[in-house]
VEXPA-973103 format. One line per field, with one value per residue (C-alpha): residue number from 1; residue in one letter; x, y, z. Coordinates in steps of 0.25 Angstrom, whole numbers. Example, Ala and Ser with C-alpha at 12.3 -4.5 7.8 and 13.67 -1.06 7.14 Angstrom:
2
num <- c(1 | 2)
residuo <- c(A | S)
east <- c(49 | 55)
north <- c(-18 | -4)
up <- c(31 | 29)
This chain:
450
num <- c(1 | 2 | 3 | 4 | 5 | 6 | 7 | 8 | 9 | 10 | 11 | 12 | 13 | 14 | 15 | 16 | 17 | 18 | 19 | 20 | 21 | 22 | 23 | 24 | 25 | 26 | 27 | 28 | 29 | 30 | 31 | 32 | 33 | 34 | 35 | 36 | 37 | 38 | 39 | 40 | 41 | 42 | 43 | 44 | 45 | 46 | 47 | 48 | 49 | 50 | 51 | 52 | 53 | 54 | 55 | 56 | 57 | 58 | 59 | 60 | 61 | 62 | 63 | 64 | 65 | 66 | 67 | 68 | 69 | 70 | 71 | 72 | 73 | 74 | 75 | 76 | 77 | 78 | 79 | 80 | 81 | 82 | 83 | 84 | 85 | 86 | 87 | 88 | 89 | 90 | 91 | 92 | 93 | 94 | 95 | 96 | 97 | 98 | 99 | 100 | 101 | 102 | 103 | 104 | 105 | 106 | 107 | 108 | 109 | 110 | 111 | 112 | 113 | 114 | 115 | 116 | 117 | 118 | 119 | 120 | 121 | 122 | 123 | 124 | 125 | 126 | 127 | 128 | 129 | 130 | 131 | 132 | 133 | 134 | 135 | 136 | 137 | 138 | 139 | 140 | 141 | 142 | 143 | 144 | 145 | 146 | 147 | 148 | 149 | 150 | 151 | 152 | 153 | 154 | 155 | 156 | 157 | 158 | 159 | 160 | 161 | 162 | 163 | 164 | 165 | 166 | 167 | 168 | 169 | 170 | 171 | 172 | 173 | 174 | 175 | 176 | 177 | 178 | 179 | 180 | 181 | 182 | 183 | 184 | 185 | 186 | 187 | 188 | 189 | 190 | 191 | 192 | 193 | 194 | 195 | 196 | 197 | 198 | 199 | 200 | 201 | 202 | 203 | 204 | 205 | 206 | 207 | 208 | 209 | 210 | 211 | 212 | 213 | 214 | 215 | 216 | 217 | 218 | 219 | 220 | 221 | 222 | 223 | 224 | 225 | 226 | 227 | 228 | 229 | 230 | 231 | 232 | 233 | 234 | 235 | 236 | 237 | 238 | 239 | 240 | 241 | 242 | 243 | 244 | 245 | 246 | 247 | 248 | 249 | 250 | 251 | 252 | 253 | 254 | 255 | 256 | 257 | 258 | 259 | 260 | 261 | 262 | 263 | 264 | 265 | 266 | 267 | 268 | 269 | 270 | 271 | 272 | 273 | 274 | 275 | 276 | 277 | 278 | 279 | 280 | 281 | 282 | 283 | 284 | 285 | 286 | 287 | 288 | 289 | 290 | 291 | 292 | 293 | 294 | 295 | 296 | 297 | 298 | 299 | 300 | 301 | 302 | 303 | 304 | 305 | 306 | 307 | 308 | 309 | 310 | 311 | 312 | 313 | 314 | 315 | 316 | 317 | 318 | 319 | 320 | 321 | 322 | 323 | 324 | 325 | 326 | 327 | 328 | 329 | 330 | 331 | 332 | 333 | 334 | 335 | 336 | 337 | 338 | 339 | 340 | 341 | 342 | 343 | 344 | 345 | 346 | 347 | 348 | 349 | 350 | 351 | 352 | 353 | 354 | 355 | 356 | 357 | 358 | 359 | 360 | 361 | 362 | 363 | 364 | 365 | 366 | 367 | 368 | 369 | 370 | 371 | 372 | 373 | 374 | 375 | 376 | 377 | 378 | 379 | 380 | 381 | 382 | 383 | 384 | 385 | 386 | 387 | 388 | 389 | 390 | 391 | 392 | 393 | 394 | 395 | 396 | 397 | 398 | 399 | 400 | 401 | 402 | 403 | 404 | 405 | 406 | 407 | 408 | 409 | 410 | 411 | 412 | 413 | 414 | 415 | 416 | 417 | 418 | 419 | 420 | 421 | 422 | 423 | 424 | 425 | 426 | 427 | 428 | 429 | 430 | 431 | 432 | 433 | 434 | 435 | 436 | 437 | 438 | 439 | 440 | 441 | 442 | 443 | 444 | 445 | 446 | 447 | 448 | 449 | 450)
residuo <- c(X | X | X | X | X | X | X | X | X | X | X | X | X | X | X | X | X | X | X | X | X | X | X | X | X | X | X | X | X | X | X | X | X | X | X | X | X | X | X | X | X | X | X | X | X | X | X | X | X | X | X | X | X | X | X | X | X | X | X | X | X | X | X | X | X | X | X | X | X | X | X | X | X | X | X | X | X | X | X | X | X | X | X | X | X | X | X | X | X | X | X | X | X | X | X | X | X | X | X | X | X | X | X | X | X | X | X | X | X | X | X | X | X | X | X | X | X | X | X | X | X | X | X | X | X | X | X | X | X | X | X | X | X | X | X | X | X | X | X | X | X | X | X | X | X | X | X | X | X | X | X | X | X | X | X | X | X | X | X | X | X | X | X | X | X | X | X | X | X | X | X | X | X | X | X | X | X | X | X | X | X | X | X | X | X | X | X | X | X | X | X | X | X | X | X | X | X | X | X | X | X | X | X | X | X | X | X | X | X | X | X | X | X | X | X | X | X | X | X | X | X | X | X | X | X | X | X | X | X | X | X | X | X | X | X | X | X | X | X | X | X | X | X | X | X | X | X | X | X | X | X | X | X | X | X | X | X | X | X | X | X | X | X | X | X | X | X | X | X | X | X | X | X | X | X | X | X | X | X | X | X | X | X | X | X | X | X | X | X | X | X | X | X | X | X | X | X | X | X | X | X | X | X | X | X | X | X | X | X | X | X | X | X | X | X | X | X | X | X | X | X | X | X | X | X | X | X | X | X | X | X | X | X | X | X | X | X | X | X | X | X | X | X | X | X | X | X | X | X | X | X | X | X | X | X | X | X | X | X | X | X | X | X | X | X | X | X | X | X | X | X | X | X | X | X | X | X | X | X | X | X | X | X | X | X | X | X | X | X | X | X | X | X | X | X | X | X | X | X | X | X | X | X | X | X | X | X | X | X | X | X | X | X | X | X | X | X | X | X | X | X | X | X | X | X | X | X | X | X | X | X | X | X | X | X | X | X | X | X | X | X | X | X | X | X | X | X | X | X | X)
east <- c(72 | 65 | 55 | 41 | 40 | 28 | 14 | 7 | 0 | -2 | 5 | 17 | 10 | 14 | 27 | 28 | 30 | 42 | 42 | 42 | 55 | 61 | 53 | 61 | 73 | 74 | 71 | 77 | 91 | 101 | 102 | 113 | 113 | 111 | 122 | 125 | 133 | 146 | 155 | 158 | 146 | 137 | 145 | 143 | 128 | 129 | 136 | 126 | 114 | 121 | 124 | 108 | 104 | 114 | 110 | 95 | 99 | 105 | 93 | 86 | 94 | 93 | 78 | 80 | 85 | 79 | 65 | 72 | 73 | 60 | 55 | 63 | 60 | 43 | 46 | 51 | 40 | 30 | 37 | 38 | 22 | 20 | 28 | 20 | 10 | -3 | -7 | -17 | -8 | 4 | -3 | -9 | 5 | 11 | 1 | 4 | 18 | 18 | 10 | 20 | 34 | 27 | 28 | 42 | 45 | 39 | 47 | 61 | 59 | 59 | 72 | 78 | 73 | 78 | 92 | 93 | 89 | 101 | 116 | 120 | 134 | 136 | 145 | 137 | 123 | 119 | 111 | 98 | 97 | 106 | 93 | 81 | 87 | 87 | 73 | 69 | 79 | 71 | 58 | 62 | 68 | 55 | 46 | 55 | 53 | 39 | 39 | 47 | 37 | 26 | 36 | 38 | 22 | 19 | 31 | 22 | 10 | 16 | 21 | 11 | 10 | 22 | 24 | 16 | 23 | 35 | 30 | 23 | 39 | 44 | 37 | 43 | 57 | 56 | 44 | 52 | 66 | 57 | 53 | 67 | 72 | 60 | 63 | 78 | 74 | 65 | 77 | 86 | 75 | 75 | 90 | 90 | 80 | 86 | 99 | 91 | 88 | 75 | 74 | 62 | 57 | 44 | 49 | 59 | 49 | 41 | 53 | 57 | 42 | 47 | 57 | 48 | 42 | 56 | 59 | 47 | 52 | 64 | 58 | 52 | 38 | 40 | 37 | 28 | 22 | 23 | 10 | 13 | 29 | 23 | 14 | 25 | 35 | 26 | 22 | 36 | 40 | 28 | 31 | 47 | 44 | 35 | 43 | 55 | 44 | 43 | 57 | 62 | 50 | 56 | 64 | 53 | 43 | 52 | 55 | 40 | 36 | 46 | 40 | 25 | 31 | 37 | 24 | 15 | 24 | 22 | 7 | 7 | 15 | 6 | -8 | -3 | -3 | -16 | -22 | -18 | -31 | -42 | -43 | -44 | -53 | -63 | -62 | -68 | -77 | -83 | -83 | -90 | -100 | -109 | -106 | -112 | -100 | -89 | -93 | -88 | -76 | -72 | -63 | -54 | -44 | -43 | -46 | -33 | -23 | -27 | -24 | -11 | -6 | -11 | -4 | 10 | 8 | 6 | 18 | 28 | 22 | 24 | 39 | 44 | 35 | 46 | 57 | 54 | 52 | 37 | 32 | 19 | 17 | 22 | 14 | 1 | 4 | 6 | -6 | -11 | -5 | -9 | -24 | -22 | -18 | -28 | -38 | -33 | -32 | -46 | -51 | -41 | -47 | -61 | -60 | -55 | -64 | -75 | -72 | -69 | -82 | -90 | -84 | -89 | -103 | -105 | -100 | -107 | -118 | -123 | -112 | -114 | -129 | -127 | -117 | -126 | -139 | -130 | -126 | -140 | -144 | -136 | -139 | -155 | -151 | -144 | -155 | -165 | -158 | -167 | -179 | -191 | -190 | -178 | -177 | -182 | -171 | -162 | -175 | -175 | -160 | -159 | -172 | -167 | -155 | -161 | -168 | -156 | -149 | -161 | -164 | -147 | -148 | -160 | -153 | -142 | -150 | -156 | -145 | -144 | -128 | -123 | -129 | -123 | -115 | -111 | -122 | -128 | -114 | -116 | -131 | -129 | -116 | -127 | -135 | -123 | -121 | -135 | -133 | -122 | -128 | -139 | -130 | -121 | -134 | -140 | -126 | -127 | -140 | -136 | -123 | -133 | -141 | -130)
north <- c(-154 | -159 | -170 | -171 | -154 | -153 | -160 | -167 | -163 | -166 | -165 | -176 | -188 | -197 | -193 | -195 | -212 | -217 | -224 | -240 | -241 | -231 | -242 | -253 | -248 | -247 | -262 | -267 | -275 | -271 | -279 | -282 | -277 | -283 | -293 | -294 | -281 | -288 | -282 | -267 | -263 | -267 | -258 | -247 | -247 | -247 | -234 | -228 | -233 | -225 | -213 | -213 | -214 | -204 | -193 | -196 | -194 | -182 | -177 | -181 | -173 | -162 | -164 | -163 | -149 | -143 | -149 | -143 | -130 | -127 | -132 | -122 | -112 | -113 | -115 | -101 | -98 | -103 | -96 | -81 | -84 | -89 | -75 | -64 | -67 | -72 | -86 | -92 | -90 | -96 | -109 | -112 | -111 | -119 | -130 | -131 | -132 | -142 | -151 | -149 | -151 | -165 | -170 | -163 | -171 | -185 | -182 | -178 | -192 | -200 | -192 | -193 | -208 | -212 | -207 | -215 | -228 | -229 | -226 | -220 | -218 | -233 | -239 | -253 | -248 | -257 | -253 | -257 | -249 | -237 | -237 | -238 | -226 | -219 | -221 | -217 | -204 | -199 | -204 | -194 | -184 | -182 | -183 | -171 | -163 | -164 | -160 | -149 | -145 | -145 | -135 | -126 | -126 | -122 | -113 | -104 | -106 | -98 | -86 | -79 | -79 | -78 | -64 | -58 | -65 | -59 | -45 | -46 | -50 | -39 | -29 | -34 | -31 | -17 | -16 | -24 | -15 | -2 | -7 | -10 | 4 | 10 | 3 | 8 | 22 | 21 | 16 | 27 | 39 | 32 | 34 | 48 | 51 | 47 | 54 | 65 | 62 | 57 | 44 | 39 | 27 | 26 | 26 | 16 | 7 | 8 | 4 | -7 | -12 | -14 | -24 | -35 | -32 | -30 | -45 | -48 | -40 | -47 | -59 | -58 | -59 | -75 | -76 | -65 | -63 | -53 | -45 | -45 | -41 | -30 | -24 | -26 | -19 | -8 | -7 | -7 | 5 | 13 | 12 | 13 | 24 | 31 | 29 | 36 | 49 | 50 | 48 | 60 | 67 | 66 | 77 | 87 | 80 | 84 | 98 | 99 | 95 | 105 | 117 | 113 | 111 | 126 | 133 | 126 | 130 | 144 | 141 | 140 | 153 | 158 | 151 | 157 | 170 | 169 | 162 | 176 | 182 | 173 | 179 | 195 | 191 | 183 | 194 | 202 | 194 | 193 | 208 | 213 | 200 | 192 | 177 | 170 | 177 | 170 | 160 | 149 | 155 | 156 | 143 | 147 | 151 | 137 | 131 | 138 | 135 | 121 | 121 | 126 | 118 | 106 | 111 | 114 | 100 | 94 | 103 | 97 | 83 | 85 | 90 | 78 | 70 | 77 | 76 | 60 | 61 | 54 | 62 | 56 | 61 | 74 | 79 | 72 | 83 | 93 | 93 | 92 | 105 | 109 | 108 | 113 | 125 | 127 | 125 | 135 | 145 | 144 | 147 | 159 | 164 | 161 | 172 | 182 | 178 | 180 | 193 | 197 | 194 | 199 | 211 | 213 | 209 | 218 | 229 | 226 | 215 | 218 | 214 | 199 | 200 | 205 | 194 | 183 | 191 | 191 | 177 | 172 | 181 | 174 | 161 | 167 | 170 | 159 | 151 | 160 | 158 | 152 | 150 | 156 | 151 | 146 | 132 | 129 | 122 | 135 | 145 | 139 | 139 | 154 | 159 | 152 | 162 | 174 | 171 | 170 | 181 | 189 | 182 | 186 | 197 | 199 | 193 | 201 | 213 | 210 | 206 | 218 | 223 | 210 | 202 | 188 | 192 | 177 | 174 | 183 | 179 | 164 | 166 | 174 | 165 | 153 | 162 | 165 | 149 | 145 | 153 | 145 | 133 | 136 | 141 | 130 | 121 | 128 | 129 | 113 | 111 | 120 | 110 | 97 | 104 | 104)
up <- c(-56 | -44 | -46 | -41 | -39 | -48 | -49 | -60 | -71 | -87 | -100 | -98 | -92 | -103 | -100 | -86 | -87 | -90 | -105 | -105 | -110 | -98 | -88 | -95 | -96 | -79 | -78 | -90 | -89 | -99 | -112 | -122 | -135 | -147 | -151 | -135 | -134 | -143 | -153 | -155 | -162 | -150 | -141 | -150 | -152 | -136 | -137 | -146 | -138 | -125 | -133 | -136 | -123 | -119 | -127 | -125 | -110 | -112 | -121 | -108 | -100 | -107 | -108 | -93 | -93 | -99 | -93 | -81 | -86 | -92 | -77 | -71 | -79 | -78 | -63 | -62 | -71 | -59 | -49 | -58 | -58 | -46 | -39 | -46 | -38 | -44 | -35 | -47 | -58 | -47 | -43 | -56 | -63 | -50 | -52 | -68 | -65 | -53 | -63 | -74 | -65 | -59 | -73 | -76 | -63 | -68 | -83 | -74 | -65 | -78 | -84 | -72 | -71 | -86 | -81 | -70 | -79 | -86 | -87 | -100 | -96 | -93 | -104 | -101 | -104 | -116 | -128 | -124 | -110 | -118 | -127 | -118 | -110 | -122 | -125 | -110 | -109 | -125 | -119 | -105 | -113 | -119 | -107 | -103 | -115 | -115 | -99 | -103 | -114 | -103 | -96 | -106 | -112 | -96 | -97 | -110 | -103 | -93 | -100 | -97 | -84 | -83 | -90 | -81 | -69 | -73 | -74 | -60 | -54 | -63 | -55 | -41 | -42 | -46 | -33 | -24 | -26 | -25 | -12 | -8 | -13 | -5 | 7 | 5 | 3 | 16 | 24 | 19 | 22 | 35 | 38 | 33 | 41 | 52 | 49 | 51 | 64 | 64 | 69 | 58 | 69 | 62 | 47 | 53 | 57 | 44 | 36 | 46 | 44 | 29 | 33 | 31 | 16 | 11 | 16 | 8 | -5 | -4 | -4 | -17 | -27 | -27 | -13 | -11 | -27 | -33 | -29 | -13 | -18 | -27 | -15 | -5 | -13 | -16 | -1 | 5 | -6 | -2 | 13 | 12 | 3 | 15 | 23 | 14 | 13 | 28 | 29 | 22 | 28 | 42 | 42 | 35 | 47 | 59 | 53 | 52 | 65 | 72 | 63 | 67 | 82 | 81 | 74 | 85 | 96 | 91 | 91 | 104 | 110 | 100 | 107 | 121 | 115 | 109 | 120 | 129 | 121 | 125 | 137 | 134 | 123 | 132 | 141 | 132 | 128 | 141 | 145 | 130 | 126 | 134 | 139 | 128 | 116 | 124 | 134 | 124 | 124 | 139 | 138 | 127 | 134 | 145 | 130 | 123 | 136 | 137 | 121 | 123 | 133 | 124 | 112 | 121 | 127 | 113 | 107 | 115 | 112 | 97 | 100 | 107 | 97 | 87 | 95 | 97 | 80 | 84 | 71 | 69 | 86 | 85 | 72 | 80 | 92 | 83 | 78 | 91 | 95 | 82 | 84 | 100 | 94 | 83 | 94 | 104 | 93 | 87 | 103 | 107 | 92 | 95 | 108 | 98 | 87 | 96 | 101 | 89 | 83 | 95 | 94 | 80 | 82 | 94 | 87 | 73 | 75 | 61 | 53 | 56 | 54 | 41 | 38 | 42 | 34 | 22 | 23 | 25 | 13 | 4 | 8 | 4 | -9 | -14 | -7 | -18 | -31 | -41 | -32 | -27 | -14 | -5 | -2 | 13 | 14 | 12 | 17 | 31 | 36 | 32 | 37 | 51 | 48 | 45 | 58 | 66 | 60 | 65 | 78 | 83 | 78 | 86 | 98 | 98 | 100 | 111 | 116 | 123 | 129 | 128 | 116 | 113 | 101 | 100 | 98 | 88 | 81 | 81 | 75 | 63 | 61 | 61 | 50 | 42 | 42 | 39 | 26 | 22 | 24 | 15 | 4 | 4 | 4 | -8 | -15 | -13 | -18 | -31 | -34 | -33 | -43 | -54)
């Protein structure tokens, strides 16, 4: 037991002095005993007078031990609290032990003392010095019991916190090894991924970045505590175990990657095909309507060439992105190519749409007035439930509507050979529009009703 580890405190100040008798007995020169030490019978009473002290020493001793022990075991106690982690509960129990072990020390410095006073083995050592160290080992002997009392009334104030101390590190092994299985699990995905010829740099890197938390894990709750172990275990499991996930992906991802690669390549024969009837339909459009029902569209087909270079160039970017496994950089051109393409479709569609639509109107102008008149109606009626009069707030927008159905309409017989059916198209489908504005407004003020 090492002396002077601890601090002072209360409890055992009376016994921290050595007795009178013990102070005596270091000076003092041996005396004879009585009848100066002659005959038989005097050397006998000597012999008993030594066994005392002896067996008083050994009762000491075992004193000793077993001060020794109790020490031991509510240091460990300390340390098991000190590991899970709660810093006030730590240094309060800290402090009460430091006080408590400086008065152990000053008890064990006495014991230790007393022994080296006398020689209990020495066949000379006459009665009186035999006795006093008797009387100075009981007295130490019970200086040491009542330490170890102290010890063992802090030990049961303990208990409790110790409990829950306990509980806290029972919770760290089982983190701390599913961390490690984790990790291992990682490492192996890594290898079959790589069996499989994908070279996983980036899944390598993640797990290597793990290094460092696993050399904390190993090094344990007592000099980490309990709740950083418990976080770090849980950490290093969630990112070993995504990186398992992505892993055992790997091979699914490449396999995906070609099948987007080949549908897109497809997309683009397709593109040159469809862009090969811009042209005719422009044409026609120029030749049957007037300037304003397709000069928006006279760049389409530069628009749709440019796009499809774009999306050729990106193509072949996203295949050496997947040749090079740079994943993360081929899916990025992909959808690249991917928007390129939506982009170029919806213009070489918009040439036909238009036609389309042109065609019809010219040929029957009617039907999309009477589709924009009905949608306006409805709005009217629903804007007329329950009341007398419409709200202005409804009235106005549909009244403008009604207005501009007429006022196209109007327009577009006056147009004379070559009216601007765009035009005529693009009012009524602000009428139509209008009208849904007001029935979704007047839907919304019926909900804030409920």
């Amino acid at each position: 037991m090492s002396v002077g580890r601890r601090r002072a405190g209360s409890g055992l100040a009376e016994a921290l002095v050595l007795p009178v008798v013990l102070a005596g007995a270091l000076g003092a020169v041996g005396l004879a005993s009585a009848g100066g030490g002659g005959g038989w019978w005097g050397r006998r009473g000597g012999d008993g007078v030594r066994a005392d002290a002896r067996a008083a020493r050994d009762a000491a001793q075992e004193a000793f031990y077993e001060l020794d022990s109790t020490q031991r075991e509510v240091q460990l106690t300390v340390e098991t609290i000190r590991a899970a982690g709660n810093a006030a509960t730590s240094q309060r129990t800290q402090a009460d032990f430091d006080a408590i072990s400086g008065r152990v020390d000053q008890v064990t410095m006495n014991y230790l003392a007393a022994l080296d006073a006398y020689d209990l083995d020495d066949e000379t050592l006459d009665a009186g010095a035999a006795a006093r160290a008797r009387r100075v080992l009981e007295d130490v002997r019970g200086q040491l019991g009542s330490a170890r009392a102290e010890l063992n009334d802090f030990l049961q104030r303990l208990q409790p916190v110790l409990q829950h101390a306990e509980q806290q590190l029972m919770r760290v092994t089982p983190a701390v090894e599913q961390a490690k299985r984790a990790l291992l699990a990682a490492s192996n995905a890594l290898d079959a991924a790589r069996a499989a010829g994908l070279r996983a740099d980036d899944l390598a890197a993640r797990l290597a970045e793990l290094a460092p938390e696993l050399g904390r894990l190993n090094e344990g709750a007592a000099r980490h505590g309990v709740a950083a172990t418990l976080q770090r275990a849980e950490t290093v499991a969630q990112q070993a175990g995504a990186i398992t996930a992505d892993a055992a992906q790997l091979p699914e991802r490449a396999r995906e990657i070609d099948r987007r690669l080949s549908s897109l390549r497809t997309r683009v024969q397709a593109l040159e095909t469809k862009a090969e009837t811009v042209g005719p339909a422009l044409s026609e459009l120029r030749r049957r309507f007037s300037t304003a029902c397709w000069q928006d569209l006279q760049r389409v087909p530069e628009q749709v060439a440019e796009a499809g270079r774009s999306a050729e160039g990106k193509l072949a970017e996203a295949a050496r992105a997947r040749d090079e496994q740079r994943w993360a950089d081929a899916t990025g051109a992909i959808g690249t190519v991917r928007a390129l393409l939506d982009t170029a479709d919806g213009s070489v569609a918009a040439v036909s749409e238009r036609l389309r639509q042109l065609n019809e109107v010219q040929h029957d102008p009617s039907r999309e007035v009477e589709r924009a008149r009905f949608a306006v109606r409805d709005a009217q009626r629903l804007a007329m439930a329950g009341r007398h009069a419409p709200d202005p707030r409804h009235a106005a927008p549909l009244d403008e509507a009604v207005a501009r159905i007429d006022r196209a309409l109007a327009t577009l017989e006056e147009g004379g050979r070559h009216p601007d059916y765009w035009l005529f198209l693009t009012e009524l489908a602000a009428a139509r529009d209008t009208a849904a504005r007001v029935i979704e407004l007047i839907r919304g003020d019926l909900g804030s009703q409920r």
